[in-house]
N, C-alpha and C positions, 0 to 999 in steps of 0.2 A: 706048890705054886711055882709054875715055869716063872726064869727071870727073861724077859724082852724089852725093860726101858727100865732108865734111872729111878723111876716111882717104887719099881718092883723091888729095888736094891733097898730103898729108905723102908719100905715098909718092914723086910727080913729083917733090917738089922739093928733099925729101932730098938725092940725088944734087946736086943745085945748090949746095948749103951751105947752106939756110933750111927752117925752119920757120914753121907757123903755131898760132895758140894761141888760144882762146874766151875769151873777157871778157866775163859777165853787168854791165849799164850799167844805170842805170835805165830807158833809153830804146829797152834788148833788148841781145841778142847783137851782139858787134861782134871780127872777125875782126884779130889783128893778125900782121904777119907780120915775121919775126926773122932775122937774121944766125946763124947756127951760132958762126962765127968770133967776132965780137965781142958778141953777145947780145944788138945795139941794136934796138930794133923800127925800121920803113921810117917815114924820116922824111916830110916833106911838102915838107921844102925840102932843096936838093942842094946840097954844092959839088963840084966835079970832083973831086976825089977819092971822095968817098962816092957820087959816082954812080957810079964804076968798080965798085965791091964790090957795089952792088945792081944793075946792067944786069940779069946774067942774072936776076934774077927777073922786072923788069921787062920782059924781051922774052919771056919764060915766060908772066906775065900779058894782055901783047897776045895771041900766038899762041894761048889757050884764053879768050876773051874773053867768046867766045858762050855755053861750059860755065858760068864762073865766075857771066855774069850770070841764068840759069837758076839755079844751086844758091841766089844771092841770094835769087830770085823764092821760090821752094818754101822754102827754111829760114828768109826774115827775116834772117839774117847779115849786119850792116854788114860792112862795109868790104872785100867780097869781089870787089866793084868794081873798077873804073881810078879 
């Protein structure tokens, strides 16, 4: 299933335990993406344990790299990046 809008994002990665959520900034839209389980949004820095709980997103967002930065390009969406 190609990714072309936020929907398409919630619907992959549902099944993974995370969602993602829009935050108008003054600077635009900026995508953050969240834990189910613990509600933490993706931090920036890791310790081995928190990177156990976020891998599968983050091998989620390698593997659709090229969609994600495409959707960035058309919508302006921070953070929808690596």
């Amino acid at each position: 299933m190609p990714i072309t809008t936020i929907n398409d994002i919630r619907k992959q990665i549902k099944p993974l335990g995370f969602n993602i959520r829009i935050k108008s900034f003054s600077y635009g839209p900026h995508a953050q993406w969240i834990n189910m389980a613990t509600g933490l949004v993706l931090p920036t820095v890791f310790s081995r344990e928190s990177l156990i709980d976020w891998q599968p997103l983050l091998d989620w967002r390698l593997q659709h790299d090229a969609e994600l930065q495409a959707l960035a390009d058309q919508s302006l969406i921070y953070g929808l990046r690596r």
